[in-house]
C-alpha positions in Angstrom: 29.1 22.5 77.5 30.5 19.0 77.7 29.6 16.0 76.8 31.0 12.4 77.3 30.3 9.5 74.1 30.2 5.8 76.0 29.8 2.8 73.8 29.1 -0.2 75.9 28.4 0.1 79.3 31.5 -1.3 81.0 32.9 2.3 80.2 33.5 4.0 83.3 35.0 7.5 82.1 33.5 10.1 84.2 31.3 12.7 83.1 32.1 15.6 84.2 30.1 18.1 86.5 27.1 19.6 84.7 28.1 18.0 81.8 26.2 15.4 79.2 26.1 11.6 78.7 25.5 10.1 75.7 25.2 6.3 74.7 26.0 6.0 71.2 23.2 3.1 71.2 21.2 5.5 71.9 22.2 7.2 68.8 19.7 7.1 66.3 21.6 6.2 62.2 21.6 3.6 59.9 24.9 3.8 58.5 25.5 -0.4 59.9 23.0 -2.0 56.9 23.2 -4.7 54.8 24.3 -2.5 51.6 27.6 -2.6 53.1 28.4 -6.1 52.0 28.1 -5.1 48.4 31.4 -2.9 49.2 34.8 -4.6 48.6 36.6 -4.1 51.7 35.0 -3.4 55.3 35.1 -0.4 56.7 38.4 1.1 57.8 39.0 1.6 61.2 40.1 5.2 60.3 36.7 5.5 58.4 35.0 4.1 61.5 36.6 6.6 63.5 35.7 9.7 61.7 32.4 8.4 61.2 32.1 8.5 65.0 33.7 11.6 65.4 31.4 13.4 63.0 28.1 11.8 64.5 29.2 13.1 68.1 30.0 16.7 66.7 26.4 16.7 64.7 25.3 15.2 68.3 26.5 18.2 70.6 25.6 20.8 67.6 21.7 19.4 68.2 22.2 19.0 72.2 23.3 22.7 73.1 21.2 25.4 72.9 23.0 28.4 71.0 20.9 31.0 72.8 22.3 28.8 76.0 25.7 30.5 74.8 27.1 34.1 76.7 26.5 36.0 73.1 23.2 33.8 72.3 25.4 32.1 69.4 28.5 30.9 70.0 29.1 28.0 72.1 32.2 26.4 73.8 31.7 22.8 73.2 34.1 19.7 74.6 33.1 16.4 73.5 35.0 13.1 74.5 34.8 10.5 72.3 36.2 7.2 72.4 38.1 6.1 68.9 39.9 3.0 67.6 43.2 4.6 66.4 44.0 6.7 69.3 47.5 8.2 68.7 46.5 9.7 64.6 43.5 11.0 66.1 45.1 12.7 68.9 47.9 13.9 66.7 45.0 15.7 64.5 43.1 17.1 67.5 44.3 21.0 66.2 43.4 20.3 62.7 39.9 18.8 63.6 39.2 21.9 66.0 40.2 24.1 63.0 37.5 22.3 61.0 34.6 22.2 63.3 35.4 26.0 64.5 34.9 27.3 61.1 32.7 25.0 60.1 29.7 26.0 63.0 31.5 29.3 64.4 31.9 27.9 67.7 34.7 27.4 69.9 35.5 23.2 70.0 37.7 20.8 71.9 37.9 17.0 71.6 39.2 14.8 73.9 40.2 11.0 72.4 40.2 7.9 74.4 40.5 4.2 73.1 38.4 1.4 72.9 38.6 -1.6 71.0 35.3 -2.6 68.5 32.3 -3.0 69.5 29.9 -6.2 69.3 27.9 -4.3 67.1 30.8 -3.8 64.9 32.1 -6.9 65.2 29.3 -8.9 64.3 28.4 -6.5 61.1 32.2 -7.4 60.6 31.6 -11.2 60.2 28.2 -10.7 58.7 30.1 -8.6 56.0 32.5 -11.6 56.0 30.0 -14.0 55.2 28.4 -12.4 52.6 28.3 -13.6 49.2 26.7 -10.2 47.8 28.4 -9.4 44.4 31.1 -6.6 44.9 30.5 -3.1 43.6 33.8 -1.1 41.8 34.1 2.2 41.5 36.4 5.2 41.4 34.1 7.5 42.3 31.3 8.6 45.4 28.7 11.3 44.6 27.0 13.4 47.4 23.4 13.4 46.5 21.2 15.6 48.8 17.6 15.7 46.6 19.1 18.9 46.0 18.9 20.9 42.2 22.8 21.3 42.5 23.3 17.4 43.4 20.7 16.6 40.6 22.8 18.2 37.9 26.1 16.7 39.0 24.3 12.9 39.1 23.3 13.8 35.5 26.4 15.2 34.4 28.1 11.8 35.5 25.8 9.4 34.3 25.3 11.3 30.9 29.5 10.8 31.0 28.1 7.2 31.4 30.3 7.0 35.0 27.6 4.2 35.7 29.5 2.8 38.5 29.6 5.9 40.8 28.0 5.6 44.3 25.7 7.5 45.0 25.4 8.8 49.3 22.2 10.7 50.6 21.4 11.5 54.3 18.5 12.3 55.6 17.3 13.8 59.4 14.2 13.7 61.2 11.4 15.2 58.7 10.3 13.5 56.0 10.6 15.8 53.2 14.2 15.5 52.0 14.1 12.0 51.9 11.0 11.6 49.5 12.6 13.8 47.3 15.8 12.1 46.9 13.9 8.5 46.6 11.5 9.9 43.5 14.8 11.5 41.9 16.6 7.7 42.0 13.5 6.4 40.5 14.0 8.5 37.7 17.7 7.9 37.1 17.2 3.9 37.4 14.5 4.6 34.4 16.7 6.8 32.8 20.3 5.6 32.7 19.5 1.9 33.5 21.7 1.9 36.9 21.1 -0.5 39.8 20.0 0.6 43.1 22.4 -0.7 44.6 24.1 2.4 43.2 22.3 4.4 45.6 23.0 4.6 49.2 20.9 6.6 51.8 21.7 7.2 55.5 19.4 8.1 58.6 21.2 10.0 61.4 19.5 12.1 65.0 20.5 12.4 67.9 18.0 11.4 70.5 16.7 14.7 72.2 18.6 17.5 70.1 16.4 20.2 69.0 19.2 23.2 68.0 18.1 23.5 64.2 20.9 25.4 62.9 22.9 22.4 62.3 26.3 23.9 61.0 28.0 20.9 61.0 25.6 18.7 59.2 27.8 19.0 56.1 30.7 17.5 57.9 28.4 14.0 59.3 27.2 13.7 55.7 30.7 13.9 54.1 31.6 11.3 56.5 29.4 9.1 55.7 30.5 9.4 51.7 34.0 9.3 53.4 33.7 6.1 55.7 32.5 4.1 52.0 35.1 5.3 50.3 37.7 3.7 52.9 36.5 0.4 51.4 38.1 1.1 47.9 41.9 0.5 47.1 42.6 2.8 45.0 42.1 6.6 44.5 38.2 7.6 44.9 37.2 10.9 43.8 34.1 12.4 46.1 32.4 14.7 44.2 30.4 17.0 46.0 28.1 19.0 43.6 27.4 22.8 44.6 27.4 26.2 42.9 30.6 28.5 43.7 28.4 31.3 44.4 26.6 29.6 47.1 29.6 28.3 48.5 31.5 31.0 48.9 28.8 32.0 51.7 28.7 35.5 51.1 26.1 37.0 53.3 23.9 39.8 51.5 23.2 41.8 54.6 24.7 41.8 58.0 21.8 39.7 59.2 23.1 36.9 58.2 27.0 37.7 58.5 29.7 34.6 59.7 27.8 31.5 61.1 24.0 33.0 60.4 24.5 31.7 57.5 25.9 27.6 56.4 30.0 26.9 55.2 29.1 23.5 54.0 31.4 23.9 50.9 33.2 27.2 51.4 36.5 26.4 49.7 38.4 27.2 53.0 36.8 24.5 54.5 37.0 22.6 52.1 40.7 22.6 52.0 41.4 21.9 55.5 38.8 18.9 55.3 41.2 17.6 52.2 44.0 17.9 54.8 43.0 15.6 57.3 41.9 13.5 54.7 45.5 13.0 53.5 47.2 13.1 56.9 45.2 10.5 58.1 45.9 8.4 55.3 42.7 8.5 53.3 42.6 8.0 49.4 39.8 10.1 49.4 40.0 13.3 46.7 37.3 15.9 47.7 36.2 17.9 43.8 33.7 20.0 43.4 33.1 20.8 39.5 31.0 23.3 39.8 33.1 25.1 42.5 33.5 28.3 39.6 29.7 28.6 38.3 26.8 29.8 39.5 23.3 27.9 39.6 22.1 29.2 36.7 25.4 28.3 34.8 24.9 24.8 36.1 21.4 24.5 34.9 22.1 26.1 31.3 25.5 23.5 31.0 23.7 20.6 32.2 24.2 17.8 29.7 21.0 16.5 29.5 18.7 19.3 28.9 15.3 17.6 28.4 16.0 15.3 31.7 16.4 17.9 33.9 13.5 19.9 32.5 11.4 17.0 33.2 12.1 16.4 36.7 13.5 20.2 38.1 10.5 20.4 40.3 11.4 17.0 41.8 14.3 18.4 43.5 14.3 20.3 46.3 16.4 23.5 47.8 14.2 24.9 50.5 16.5 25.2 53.6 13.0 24.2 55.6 11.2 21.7 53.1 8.7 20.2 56.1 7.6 24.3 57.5 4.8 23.1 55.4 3.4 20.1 57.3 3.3 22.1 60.2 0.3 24.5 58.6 -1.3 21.1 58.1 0.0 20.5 54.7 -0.1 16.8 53.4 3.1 17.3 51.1 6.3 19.2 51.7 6.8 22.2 49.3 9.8 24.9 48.7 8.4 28.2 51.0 9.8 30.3 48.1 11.3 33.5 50.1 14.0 31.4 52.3 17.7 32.2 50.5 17.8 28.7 49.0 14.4 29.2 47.7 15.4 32.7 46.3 18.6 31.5 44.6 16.9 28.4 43.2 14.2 30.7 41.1 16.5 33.1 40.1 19.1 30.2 38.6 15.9 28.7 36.8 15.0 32.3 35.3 18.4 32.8 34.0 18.3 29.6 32.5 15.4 30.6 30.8 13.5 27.4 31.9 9.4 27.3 32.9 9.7 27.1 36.9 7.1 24.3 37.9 8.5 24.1 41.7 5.5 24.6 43.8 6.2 27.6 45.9 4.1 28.0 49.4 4.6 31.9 49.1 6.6 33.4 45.9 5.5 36.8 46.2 6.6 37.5 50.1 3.2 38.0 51.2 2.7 34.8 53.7 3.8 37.1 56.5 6.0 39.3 58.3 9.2 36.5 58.2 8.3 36.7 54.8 8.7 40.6 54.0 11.4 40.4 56.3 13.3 38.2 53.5 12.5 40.2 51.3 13.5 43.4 52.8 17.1 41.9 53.5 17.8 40.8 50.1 16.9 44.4 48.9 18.8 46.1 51.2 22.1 43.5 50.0 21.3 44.2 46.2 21.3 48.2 47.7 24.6 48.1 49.4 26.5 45.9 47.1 28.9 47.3 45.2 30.5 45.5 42.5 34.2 47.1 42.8 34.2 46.0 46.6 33.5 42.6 45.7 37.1 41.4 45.9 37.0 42.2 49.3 33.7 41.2 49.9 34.2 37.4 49.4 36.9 37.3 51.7 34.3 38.0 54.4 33.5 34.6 55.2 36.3 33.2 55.0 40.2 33.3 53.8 40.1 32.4 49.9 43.7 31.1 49.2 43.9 30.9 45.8 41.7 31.9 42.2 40.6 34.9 44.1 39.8 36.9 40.8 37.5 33.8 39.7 35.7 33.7 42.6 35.4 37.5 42.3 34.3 36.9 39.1 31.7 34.0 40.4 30.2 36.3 43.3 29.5 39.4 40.7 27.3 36.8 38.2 25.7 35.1 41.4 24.4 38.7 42.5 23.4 39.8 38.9 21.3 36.6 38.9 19.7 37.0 42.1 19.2 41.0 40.5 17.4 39.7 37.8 14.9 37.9 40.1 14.6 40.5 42.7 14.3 43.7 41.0 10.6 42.8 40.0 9.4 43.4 43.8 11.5 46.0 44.0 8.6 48.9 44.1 5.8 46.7 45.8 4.1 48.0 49.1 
């Protein structure tokens, strides 16, 4: 599976036989908009160029087919991609293939080539030059995916009144995600007077790709954060908002063992993402706070109580939030037996909160997907065994360090998801 990124159309790098051409103006995002000019510095051509390289991986993760693959999973995947900086790229080609193989659980290679800016670029280049926009400062970039995680850490901050953080959201092709994160800045702007111009959202799809597992999602929408950041001269910290249980990516059955289930924030990935971060010269310091609590910790620490009461069932954590259009459904909704969905309302009942989050089906009786769920987290909550946890996290991935917290982390996660889960237990 290969496939050849072209620019402009003077490129004449040849596409290999039976592989995939892709113009990059083809390539649906919005990242080039006039926010940018309220940003200090233009975009680095290092930002630029892992930027690119992220949108080309999230490109061929939507192009190839995983049940195209010889095991129905697990692809091998070449891209080539022209970049502006071609000898630091091509001297991080291992570390990048480390990344992305972990990352989606395929088996990558990258080739660079060089090319010079675009006209595209160049002319958002003297636009940005132009500009009179007043300049935002910051020290600090929050990821903010609509999600209950990404809510607490945005009102963690602002409570700390960290009023200048930026704040970066993506969105894909269904409509869903994005109209919870827009009602969820209307409430902070009311809240913590902030500007919008605090908030940043990004579009990105690949014309034609239609594989939904999307591993590497995580690593376009970190770039995005990471691109904005390049325009900062000092130190930025990117926080990046999730529970350690769910990061840790510990699969509860099987089923869902290695890539059947999402790395966005394991900590190993996390730490090789920090590396080429540093070697390529970035001042960019990936933190997650809540990297040793679980969801329900989160909720029962966050530091404005009454806010987050008030607007819970404005976020959303449904791994499928537009499923429901497609029964004909005006609004999107959590389904309410998806893992997200399951974690969510067990975090919210250990907080002891009053769940208002519409759930399509909260019972697992919509169908047989449903009891399927339902039948899988069972059998996990059967098989675990709390004195093989140590080993068990290690499953998905090498933990290098705080091994006994996140042992620690995993054993409170499942007694959570317990709590919830017990109740259906003895039903039919």
């Amino acid at each position: 599976m290969e496939l050849v990124y072209k620019f402009n159309a003077e490129d004449d790098y040849p596409v290999p036989e039976g592989g995939k051409l892709c113009e990059m103006n083809d390539y649906r995002y919005t990242f080039w908009n006039s926010q940018l000019e309220t940003l200090p510095n233009y975009i680095s051509t290092k930002g630029i160029d892992l930027l690119m390289l992220s949108l080309a991986v999230y490109g061929a993760d939507r192009y190839f087919l995983r049940k195209d693959a010889v095991d129905g999973w697990k692809r091998d995947i070449h891209i080539h991609l022209p970049v502006l900086n071609i000898e630091s790229m091509n001297e991080k080609k291992e570390l990048i293939k480390d990344i992305l193989d972990f990352l989606s659980g395929d088996n990558w290679k990258v080739s660079f080539r060089k090319r010079d800016f675009t006209d595209k670029e160049k002319m958002y280049r003297d636009k940005y030059e132009k500009s009179k926009k007043v300049k935002i400062q910051t020290n600090r970039i929050c990821m903010f995916s609509g999600g209950l995680d990404s809510f607490i850490g945005a009102i963690d901050l602002l409570q700390d009144n960290a009023n200048d953080t930026i704040f970066v959201s993506h969105y894909g092709g269904g409509k869903g995600v994005r109209e919870y994160q827009e009602l969820l800045q209307k409430e902070f702007i009311k809240e913590f007077k902030i500007s919008d111009n605090n908030f940043f959202s990004f579009f990105a799809a690949p014309p034609g790709g239609i594989e939904d597992t999307m591993r590497t999602r995580s690593f376009m929408f970190f770039s995005h954060a990471i691109a904005l950041a390049s325009c900062f001269e000092g130190d930025i910290d990117l926080i990046v908002p999730e529970n350690g249980f769910i990061s840790l990516n510990v699969p509860l059955t099987y089923s869902r063992m290695g890539t059947s289930s999402t790395r966005t924030t394991h900590p190993y990935y996390m730490g090789l993402l920090q590396k080429l971060l540093d070697e390529l010269g970035f001042n960019t310091h990936i933190k997650n706070p809540y990297q040793f609590k679980t969801k329900g910790e989160m909720i029962i620490e966050c530091k404005n109580q009454e806010f987050l009461k008030k607007n819970i069932a404005k976020t959303m954590s449904c791994s499928h939030p537009d499923v429901g259009r497609m029964r004909g459904e005006s609004e999107t909704q959590h389904c309410g037996t998806c893992l997200p969905c399951v974690i969510r309302r067990a975090s919210i009942k250990k907080a002891g909160f009053d769940d208002s989050t519409q759930y399509y089906d909260p019972n697992f009786t919509s169908g047989d997907t449903a009891r399927t769920n339902l039948n899988s987290y069972l059998l996990g909550l059967q098989k675990y065994d709390d004195k093989k946890a140590f080993l068990t996290i290690q499953t998905s991935g090498p933990l290098m360090d705080n091994i006994g917290i996140y042992e620690s982390i995993y054993k409170r996660g499942m007694a959570e998801l317990k709590s919830l889960l017990e109740e259906y237990n003895e039903k039919p």
